[in-house]
Backbone bond lengths (Angstrom), bond angles and torsions (degrees), N, CA, C in turn:
res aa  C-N    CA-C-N  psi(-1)  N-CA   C-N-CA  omega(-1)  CA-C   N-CA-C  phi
1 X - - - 1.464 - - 1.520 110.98 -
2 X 1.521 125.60 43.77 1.423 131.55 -153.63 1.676 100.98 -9.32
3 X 1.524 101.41 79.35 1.883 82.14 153.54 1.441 124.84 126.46
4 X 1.654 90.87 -38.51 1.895 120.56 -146.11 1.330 88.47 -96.24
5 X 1.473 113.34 140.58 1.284 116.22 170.83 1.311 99.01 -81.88
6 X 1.820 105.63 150.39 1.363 119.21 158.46 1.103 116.46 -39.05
7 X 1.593 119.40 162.66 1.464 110.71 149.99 1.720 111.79 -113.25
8 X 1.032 131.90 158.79 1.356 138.01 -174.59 1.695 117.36 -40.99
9 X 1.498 98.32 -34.38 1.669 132.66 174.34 1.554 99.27 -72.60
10 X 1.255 118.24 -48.69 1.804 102.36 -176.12 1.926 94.10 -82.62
11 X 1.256 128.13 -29.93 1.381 122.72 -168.07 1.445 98.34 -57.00
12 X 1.403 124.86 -77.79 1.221 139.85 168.37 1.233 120.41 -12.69
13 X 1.644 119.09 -52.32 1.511 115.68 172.18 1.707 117.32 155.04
14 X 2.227 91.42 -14.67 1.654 102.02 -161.27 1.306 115.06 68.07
15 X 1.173 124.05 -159.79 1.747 126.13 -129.84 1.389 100.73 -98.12
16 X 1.282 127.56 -3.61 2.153 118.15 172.74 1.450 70.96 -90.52
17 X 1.164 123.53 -80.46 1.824 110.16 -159.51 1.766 144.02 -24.69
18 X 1.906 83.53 -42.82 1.374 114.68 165.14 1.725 119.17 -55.92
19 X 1.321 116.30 -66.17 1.522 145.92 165.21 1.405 97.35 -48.09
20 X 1.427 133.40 -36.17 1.528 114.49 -155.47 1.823 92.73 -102.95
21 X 1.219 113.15 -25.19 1.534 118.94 148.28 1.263 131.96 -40.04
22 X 1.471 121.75 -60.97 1.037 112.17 -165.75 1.657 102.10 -86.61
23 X 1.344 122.35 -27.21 1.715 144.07 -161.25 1.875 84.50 -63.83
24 X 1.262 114.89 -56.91 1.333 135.48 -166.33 1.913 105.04 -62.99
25 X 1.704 104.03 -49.21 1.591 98.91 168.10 1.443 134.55 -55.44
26 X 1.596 96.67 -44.14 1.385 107.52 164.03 1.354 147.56 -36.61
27 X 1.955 84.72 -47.66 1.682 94.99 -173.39 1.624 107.16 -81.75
28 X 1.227 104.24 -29.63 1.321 113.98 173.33 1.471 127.88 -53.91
29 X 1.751 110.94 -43.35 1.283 107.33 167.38 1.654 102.12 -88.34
30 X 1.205 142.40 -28.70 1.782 139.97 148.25 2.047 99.46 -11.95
31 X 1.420 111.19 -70.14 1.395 108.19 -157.29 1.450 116.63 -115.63
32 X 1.263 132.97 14.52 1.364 134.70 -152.87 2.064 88.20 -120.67
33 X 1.583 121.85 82.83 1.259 99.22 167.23 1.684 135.70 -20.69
34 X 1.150 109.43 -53.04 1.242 95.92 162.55 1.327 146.47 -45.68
35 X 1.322 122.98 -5.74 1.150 140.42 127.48 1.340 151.12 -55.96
36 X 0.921 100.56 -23.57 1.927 121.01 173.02 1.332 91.44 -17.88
37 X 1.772 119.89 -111.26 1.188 116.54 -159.22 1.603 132.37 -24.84
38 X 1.320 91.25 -36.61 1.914 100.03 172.05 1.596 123.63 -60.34
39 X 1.618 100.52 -55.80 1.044 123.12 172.33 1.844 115.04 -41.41
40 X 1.175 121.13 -61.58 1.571 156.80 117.07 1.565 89.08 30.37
41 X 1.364 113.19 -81.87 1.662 121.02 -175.24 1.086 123.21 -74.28
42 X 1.566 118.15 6.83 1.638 117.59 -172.52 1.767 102.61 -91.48
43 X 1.157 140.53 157.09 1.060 122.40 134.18 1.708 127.18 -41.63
44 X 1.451 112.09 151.07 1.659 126.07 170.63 1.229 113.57 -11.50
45 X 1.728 101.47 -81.11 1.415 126.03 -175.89 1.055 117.43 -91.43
46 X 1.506 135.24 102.13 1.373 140.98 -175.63 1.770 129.01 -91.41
47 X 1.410 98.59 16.62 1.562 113.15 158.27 1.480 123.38 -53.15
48 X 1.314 98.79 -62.43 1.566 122.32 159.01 1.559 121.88 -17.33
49 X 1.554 101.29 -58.04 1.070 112.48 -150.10 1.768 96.20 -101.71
50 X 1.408 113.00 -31.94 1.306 130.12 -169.10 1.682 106.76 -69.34
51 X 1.835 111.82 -32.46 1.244 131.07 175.75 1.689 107.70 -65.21
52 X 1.240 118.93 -36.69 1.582 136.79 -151.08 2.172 79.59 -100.48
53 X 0.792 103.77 -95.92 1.634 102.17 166.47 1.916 119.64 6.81
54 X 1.382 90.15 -70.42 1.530 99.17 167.03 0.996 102.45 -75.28
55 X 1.012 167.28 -104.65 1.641 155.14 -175.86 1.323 109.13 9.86
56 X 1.469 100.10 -81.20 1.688 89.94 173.71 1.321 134.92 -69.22
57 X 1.596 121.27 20.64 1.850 126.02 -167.77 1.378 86.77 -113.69
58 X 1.448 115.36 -22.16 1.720 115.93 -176.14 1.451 99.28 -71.69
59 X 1.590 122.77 -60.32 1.163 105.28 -164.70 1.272 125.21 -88.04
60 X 1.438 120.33 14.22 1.181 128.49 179.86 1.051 109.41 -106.17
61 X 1.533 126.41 -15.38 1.443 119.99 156.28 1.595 116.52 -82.43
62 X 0.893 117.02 21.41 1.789 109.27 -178.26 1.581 111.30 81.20
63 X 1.617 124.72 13.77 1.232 116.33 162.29 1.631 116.63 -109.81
64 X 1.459 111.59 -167.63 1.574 110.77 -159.50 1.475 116.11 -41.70
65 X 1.020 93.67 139.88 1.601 117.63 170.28 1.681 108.88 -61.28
66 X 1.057 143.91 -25.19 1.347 131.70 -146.41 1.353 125.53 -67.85
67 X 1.648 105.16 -12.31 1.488 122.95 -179.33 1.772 105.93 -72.27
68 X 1.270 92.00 -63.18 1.866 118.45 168.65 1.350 83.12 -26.20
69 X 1.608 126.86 -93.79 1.385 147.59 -121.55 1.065 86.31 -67.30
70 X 1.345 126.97 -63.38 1.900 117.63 -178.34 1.220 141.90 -66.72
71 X 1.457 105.16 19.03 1.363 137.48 172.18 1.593 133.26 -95.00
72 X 1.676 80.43 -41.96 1.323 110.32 -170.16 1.811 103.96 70.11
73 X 1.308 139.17 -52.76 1.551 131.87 -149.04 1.871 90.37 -165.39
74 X 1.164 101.92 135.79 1.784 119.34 176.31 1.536 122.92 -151.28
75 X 0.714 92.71 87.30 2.020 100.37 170.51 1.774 109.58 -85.84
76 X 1.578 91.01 109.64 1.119 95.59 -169.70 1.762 111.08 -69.85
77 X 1.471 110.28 -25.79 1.545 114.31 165.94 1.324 118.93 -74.33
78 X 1.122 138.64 -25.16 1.387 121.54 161.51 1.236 118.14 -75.06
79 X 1.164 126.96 -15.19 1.352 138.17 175.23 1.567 117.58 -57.74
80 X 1.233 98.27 -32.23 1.522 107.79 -154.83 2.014 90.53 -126.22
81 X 1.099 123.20 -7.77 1.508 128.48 179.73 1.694 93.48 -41.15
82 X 1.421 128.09 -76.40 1.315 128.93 -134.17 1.787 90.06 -96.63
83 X 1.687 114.49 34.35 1.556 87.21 174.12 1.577 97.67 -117.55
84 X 1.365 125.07 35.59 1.337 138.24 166.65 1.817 98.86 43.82
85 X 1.450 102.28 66.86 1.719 111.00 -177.66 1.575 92.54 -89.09
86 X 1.592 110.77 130.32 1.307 116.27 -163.47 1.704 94.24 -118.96
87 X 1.353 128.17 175.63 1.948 111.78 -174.32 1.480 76.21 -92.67
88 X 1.494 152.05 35.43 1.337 113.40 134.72 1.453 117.16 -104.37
89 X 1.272 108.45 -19.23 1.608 108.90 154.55 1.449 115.44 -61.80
90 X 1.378 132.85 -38.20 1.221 123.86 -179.27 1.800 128.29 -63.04
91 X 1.514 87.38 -34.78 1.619 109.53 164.95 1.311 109.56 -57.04
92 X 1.484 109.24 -63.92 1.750 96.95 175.10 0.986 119.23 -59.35
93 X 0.478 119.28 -8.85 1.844 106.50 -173.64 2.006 107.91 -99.84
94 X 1.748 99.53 -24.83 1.289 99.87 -175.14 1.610 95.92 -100.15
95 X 1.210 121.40 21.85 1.508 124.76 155.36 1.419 111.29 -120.17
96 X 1.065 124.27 1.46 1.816 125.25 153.73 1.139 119.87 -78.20
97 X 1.167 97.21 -40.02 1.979 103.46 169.46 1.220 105.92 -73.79
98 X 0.924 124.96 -33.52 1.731 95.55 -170.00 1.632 102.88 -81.71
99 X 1.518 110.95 -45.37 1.433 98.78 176.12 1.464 107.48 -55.63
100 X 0.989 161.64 8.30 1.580 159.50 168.96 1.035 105.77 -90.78
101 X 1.614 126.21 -26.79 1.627 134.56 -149.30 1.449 74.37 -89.51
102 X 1.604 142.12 -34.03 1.421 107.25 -128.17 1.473 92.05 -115.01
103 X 1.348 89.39 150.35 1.977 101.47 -165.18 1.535 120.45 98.51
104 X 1.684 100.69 -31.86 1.212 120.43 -178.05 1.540 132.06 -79.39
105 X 1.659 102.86 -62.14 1.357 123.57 154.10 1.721 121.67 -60.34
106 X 0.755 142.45 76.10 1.608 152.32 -161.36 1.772 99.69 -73.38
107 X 1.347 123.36 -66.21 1.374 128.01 159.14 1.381 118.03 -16.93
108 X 1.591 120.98 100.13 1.571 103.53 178.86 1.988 97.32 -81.56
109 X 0.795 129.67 -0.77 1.376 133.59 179.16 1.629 104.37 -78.66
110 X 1.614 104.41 -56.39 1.792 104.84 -175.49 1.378 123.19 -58.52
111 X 2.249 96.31 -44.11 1.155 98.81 165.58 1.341 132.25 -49.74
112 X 1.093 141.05 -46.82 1.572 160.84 -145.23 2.110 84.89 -86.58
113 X 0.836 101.77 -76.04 1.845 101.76 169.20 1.293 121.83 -19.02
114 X 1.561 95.87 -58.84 1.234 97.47 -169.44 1.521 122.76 -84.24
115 X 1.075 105.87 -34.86 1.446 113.35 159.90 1.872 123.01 -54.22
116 X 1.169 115.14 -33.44 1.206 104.94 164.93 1.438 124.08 -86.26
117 X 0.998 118.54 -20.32 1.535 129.84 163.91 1.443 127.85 -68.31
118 X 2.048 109.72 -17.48 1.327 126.53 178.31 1.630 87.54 -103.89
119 X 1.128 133.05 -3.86 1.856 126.35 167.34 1.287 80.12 -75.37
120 X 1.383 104.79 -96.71 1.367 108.78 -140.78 1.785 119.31 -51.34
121 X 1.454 123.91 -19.16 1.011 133.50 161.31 2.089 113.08 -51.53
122 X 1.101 100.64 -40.97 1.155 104.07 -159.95 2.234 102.36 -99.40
123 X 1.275 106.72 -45.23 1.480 105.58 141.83 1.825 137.58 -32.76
124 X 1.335 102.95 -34.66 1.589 133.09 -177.27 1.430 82.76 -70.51
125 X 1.416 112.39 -87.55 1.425 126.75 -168.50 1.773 112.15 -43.15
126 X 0.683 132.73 -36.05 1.396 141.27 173.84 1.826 118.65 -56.97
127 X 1.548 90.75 -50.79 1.559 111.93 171.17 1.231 104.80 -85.02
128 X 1.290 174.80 -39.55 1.208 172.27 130.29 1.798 112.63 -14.66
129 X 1.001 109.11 -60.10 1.642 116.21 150.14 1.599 125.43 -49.11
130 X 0.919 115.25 -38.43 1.255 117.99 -179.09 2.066 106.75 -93.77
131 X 1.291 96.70 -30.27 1.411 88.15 160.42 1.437 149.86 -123.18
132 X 1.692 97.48 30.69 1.522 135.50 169.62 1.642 94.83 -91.83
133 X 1.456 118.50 -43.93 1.569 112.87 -132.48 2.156 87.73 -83.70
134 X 1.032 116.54 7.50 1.360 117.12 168.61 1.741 106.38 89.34
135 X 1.600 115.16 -168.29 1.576 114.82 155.81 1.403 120.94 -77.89
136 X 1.387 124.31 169.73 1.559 119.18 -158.34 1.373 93.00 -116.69
């Protein structure tokens, strides 16, 4: 690549890697009881959402924009404000990813990134819910 740093998106593998990530998170929170509650907040059919998912894992790893572009603007916390994400929903979900990560993410460097960036991403979300959702 004379020069150019990777991006996390070419480290990873680009877009079968990306897709086989998120396709792979899904089914995992889809069939793994331990998921229930998560599962719980998804819509039915999680194609939809699994399509939109990869969209956003592309551009958040440093690959194509095209998800972004057809959006125009995405806040991933308001997005997710009104689905009452509690830190045991956040846990699941930040233990679906990693079981998805593994086999997948090959990089012990990307992995390690990304995993702390899917804590604190998913920690965020937990606290934001809990301090949107008012006194009880």
């Amino acid at each position: 690549m004379s020069g150019e740093t990777e991006t996390a998106y070419e480290i990873l593998g680009g877009a079968a890697v990306v897709r086989a990530l998120a396709e792979r998170f899904y089914d995992i929170m889809d069939s793994n009881p331990a998921y229930a509650e998560l599962r719980a907040m998804h819509m039915p059919d999680l194609k939809a959402v699994c399509d939109s998912f990869t969209g956003f894992l592309s551009v958040w790893l440093g690959g194509p924009r095209d998800w972004l572009d057809q959006r125009g603007s995405f806040c991933l916390m308001s997005r997710h404000a009104g689905m009452g994400i509690t830190s045991g929903t956040a846990g699941q979900w930040l233990d679906a990813m990693r079981e998805a990560m593994d086999g997948l993410v090959m990089d012990k460097a990307l992995r390690v990134k990304m995993d702390n960036a899917f804590t604190r991403l998913a920690e965020a979300m937990a606290w934001t819910a809990k301090t949107t959702a008012g006194p009880a």
